[in-house]
C-alpha positions, 0 to 999 in steps of 0.5 A: 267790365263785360270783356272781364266777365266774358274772361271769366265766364267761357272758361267757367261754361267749358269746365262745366260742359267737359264732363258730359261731352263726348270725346269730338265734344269735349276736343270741340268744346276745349278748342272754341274756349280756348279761341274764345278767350284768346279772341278776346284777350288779344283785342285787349293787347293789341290796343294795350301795344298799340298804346291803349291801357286797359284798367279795371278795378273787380270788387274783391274781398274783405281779405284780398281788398279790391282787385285791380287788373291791368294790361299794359304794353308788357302784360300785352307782349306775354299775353299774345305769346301765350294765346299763340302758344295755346292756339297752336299747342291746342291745335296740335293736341286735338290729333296728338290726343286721339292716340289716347282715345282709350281713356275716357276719364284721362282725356276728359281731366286733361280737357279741362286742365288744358282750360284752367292752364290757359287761363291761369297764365293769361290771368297771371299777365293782368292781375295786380293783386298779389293775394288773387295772383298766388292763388293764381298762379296755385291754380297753374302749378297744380294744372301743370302738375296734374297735365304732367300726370296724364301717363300715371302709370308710369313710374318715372311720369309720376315722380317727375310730377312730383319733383315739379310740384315739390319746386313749384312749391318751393318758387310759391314759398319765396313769391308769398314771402315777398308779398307778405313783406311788402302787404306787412309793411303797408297794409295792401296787397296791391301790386302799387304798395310794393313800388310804393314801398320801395320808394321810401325803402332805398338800398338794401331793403329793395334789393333783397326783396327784389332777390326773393321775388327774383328766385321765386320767378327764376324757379318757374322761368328755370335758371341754373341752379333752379333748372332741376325740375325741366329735364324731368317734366318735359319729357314726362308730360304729352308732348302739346303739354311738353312745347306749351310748358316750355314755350309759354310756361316758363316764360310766366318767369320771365314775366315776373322778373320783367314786372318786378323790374318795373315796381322795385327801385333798385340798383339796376348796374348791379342787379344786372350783372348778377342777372348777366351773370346767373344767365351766362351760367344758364346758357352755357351749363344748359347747352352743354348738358343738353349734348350729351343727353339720350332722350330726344325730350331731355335734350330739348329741355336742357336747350329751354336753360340755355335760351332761358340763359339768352333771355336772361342776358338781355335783360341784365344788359338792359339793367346795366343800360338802365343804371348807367344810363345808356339808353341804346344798350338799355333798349337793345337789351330789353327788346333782344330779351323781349323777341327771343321770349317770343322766338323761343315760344315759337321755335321750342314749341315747333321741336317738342310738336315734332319730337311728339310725332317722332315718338307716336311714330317710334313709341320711344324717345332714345335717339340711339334706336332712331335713324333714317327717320327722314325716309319715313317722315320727311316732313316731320324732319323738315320741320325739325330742321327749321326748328333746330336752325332756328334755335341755332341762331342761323339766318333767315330764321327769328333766332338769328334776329333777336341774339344779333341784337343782343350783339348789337347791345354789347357792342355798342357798349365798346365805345368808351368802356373801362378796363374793367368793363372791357373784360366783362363785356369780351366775357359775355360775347365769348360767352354767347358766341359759346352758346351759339357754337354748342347749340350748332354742335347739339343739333347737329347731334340730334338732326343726324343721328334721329333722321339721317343714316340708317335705322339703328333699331328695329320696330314692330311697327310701321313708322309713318307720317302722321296726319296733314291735320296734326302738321298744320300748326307745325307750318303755321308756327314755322310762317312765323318763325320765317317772317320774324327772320325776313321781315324783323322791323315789323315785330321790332316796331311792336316792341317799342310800347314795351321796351319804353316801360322800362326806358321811360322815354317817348322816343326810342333810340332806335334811330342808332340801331336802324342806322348800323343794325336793321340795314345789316339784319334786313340785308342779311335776311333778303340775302339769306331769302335769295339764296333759299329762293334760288336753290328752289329754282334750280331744284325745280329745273332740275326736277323738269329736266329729268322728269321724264327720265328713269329714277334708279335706287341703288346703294351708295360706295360702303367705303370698303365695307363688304358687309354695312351695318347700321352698327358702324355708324355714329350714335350719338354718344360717339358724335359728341365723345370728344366733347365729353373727353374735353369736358369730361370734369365738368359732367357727372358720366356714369358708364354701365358695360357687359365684360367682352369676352374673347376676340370676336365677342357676339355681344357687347353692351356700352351704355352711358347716362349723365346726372346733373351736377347740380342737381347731385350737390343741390338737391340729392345731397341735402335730402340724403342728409335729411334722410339720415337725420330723420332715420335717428328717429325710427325707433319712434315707430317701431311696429310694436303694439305695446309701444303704442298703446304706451304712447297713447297712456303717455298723451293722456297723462300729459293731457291731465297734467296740463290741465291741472297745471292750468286750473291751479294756476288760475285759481292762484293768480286769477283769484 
């Protein structure tokens, strides 16, 4: 109970501390909270992986009931990933931060959000009452929203903010229905009475609640066709909000549908492969737009819906398990799901951090201005380059773990499979084998065309490296990602107490996959490590061997070109143009050019933007024809005195004929 109240005190003390500190005071004071209340968090779920349960029961009220907190080995995972994401986010927006030091009122409203967030989400992972958990997670909305917000005097930030507000909104409407269902039914707002009503309401009552609670969840986590909201504010917020709302917020998704995997009794075989379904969906759609966009933060965004989607297929693999009782692809599934949420929380937030240095640096995030950066940033661009080979799934690094054991998961399901079951599981490899391909392609694209070649635009301003304070999370994040990499069985061994949740057994069949899978990870992660260690060796002979000789620079074979120009080479949009012919149906390509006039034309202007499909049939489409319905009703409000003046005289009337209505009634019938 003291751990619970300390829990609420620190973040309490530090709002009310916020407003009268000074800029150092205010960074200070954010920081220690934040530590603090990770501190104690993480002693909590670390007991909780190790096996240790943590229940407390608060009193509550007479509307809520009693509130009962609990952090099991689930809640422990995102509770940890969480605190990383914070620690590391919050580090990093120390110095991110001080570039806005202008505006003392922003600063000291951004301060306390980043507080209310983090607690918020945490709560989230323990709270197991649903009256107290939408008020809660009413709190992370509105603290996200307003995060968003930080650069308001944008147009494009503000309705950004808004369009996630307005989904947010839309996932709170669908998780309050679910609640209010189950509380309806059994009189109780604790999370208890939901699995206690599924129990004694089989079949389809349980499967279309869990669907509710599904899209409510899936809103947050952004699956496609609920992912419109992403692309948007990612590149809207400052870019520590940007990598904590993608590393960590999102997940808060996964969380939900993970929890409500565990209270709702459904049919697992079938809610999986719609789970399968949706994320396959998920991560090729998301990948394939994110290709061919501009912005440095929009394509980072659209890669969230696609590892969201890898996320996504590992827990309907471990629903199909689940259903049809294979324990092994019922394990693999879930602990795939599980450490890609945890690797995508480190090598996402790692890409946003360093996309915010490239734009202090530029003060832009159109990739087609950028070039050559790696000469100016070279650090950044090497921690970039950790992040872009992490999220592609390439060895040694903790993307390659966790979707080679969602591999290991399919396979395994090969042996005495059906005709049928043979096509989908051939459809899910192709389908995550496009994924990986379209990821490499994406940051390929984006590595190239940001930090090689030459500057393609010219700023009035020096680019530099930013400071060694402000790149030390970064290398922290990326001794994570190099560890799960080299050393998986360690971070596997944690996931046992969550995966068994799910399992319900004492004993994982783990035993199957050391046996033909962690030998191959472990030999290919040493290999991949020899091989690092000794491309380092010979650079550093190579560098003793000429240290004494004279280092000339000059310009390399211009391959014909009498006169270079950064003009000749490739932008991004020519990068990807043969993939934008081949899938040219499937995107919605708008093209703004200038006619070119003569032979040798002095300028010319090609520029191309690309909308989502999904968005244009989902959303845009509907509210136009929701706009064309209301504007029937315009000449309600027409601008005309008279007009008013008559509504008014109107209202009273009718006012007085109710009234009289009423008291003939009464007198008739009452007396």
């Amino acid at each position: 109970m003291n751990l619970v109240w300390g829990f609420i005190l620190i973040p309490v003390i530090a709002i009310c501390l916020i407003p009268f500190l000074k800029m150092g005071g205010k960074a200070i004071a954010v920081y220690a909270a934040v530590s603090l209340i990770a501190i104690l968090t993480s002693f909590v779920a670390i007991e909780a992986l190790l096996g240790k349960t943590f229940n407390c029961t608060l009193p509550g009220s007479f509307i809520s009931g009693p509130i009962r907190l609990q952090v099991d080995a689930l809640s422990a995972w995102f509770m940890l990933i969480i605190n990383f994401g914070f620690l590391a986010g919050g580090f990093y927006g120390l110095f991110y931060m001080s570039a806005y030091k202008n505006q003392p009122k922003n600063l000291t409203l951004a301060a306390i959000l980043f507080v209310l967030l983090y607690t918020a989400l945490v709560s989230l992972c323990a709270i197991q009452n649903s009256f107290v958990f939408i008020v809660v997670w009413e709190i992370m909305a509105l603290s996200a929203f307003l995060s968003i917000l930080f650069e308001h005097e944008k147009v494009a930030t503000v309705k950004a903010a808004i369009n996630y507000l307005i989904q947010s909104h839309v996932s709170i409407i669908f998780l309050i229905i679910g609640f209010i269902w189950v509380a309806s039914q059994t009189g109780s707002y604790d999370f208890g009475a939901i699995h206690a009503y599924s129990l004694s309401h089989p079949g389809m009552f349980s499967m279309q609640l869990y669907l509710i609670f599904f899209i409510g969840f899936a809103i947050k986590a952004g699956f496609v066709p609920f992912h419109t909201w992403l692309p948007y504010a990612h590149p809207a917020a400052p870019s520590h909000i940007s990598g904590i709302m993608s590393g960590v917020l999102i997940k808060i998704g996964i969380f939900g549908i993970l929890r409500m995997l565990l209270l709702i009794n459904i049919d697992y075989t079938s809610i999986g492969i719609f789970i399968l379904i949706i994320s396959l969906i998920s991560g090729i759609y998301g990948i394939m737009l994110a290709i061919l966009q501009h912005n440095l933060k929009k394509i980072l965004a659209y890669s969230s819906v696609e590892n969201i989607g890898i996320i996504g297929i590992g827990i309907g693999l471990g629903c199909i398990g689940l259903g049809t009782n294979n324990t092994v692809l019922c394990s693999l599934g879930f602990a795939g799901a599980l450490l890609h949420t945890l690797n995508h929380s480190l090598f996402k937030s790692l890409l946003f951090f360093t996309a915010g240095n490239v734009y202090q640096a530029t003060h832009s995030m159109d990739i087609e201005k950028m070039g050559g950066l790696i000469k100016k940033m070279p650090q950044n661009a090497f921690l970039f380059l950790i992040a872009a080979l992490a999220i592609s799934g390439l060895p040694p690094f903790n993307g390659f773990i966790s979707e080679f054991i969602l591999y290991s998961g399919l396979f395994s399901l090969l042996h005495n499979a059906s005709a049928v079951s043979l096509l989908g599981i051939v459809f899910t490899i192709t389908g995550l084998v496009a994924i990986g391909g379209l990821a490499i392609i994406c940051f390929t694209k984006v590595f190239s065309v940001v930090f090689l070649g030459n500057p393609r635009h010219d700023f009035y301003h020096e680019i530099k490296e930013v400071s060694h304070f402000q790149l030390l999370p970064l290398y922290f994040i990326v001794t994570f990602i190099v560890t799960i990499g080299l050393f998986p069985k360690i971070f596997l061994d944690l996931l046992t107490k969550p995966v068994q949740l799910f399992t319900g057994l004492r004993q994982l069949p783990f035993n199957s996959f050391h046996g033909n899978g962690i030998e191959v990870l472990s030999s290919v992660s040493m290999s991949s490590l020899y091989f690092i260690l000794t491309i380092l060796i010979l650079l550093g002979i190579r560098k003793l061997v000429l240290r004494k000789r004279a280092i000339l620079i000059s310009s390399t074979w211009g391959c014909g070109y009498t006169a270079p120009t950064s003009k000749i080479q490739y932008t991004g949009s020519s990068f990807s143009r043969t993939y934008s012919k081949l899938f040219a149906m499937i995107f919605l390509i708008n093209k703004k050019e200038k006619d070119v006039q003569g032979v040798f034309p002095l300028y010319a202007h090609l520029e191309t933007n690309i909308y989502d499909k999904t968005e244009k049939w989902l959303i845009d489409y509907p509210l136009g024809r929701l706009k064309y319905f209301l504007s029937r009703f315009l000449f309600i409000q027409n601008g005309r005195l008279q007009t008013y003046v008559a509504y008014g005289i109107v209202f009273i009337i009718a006012i007085l004929l109710l009234t009289a209505v009423d008291t003939v009634f009464n007198t008739t019938f009452m007396h």
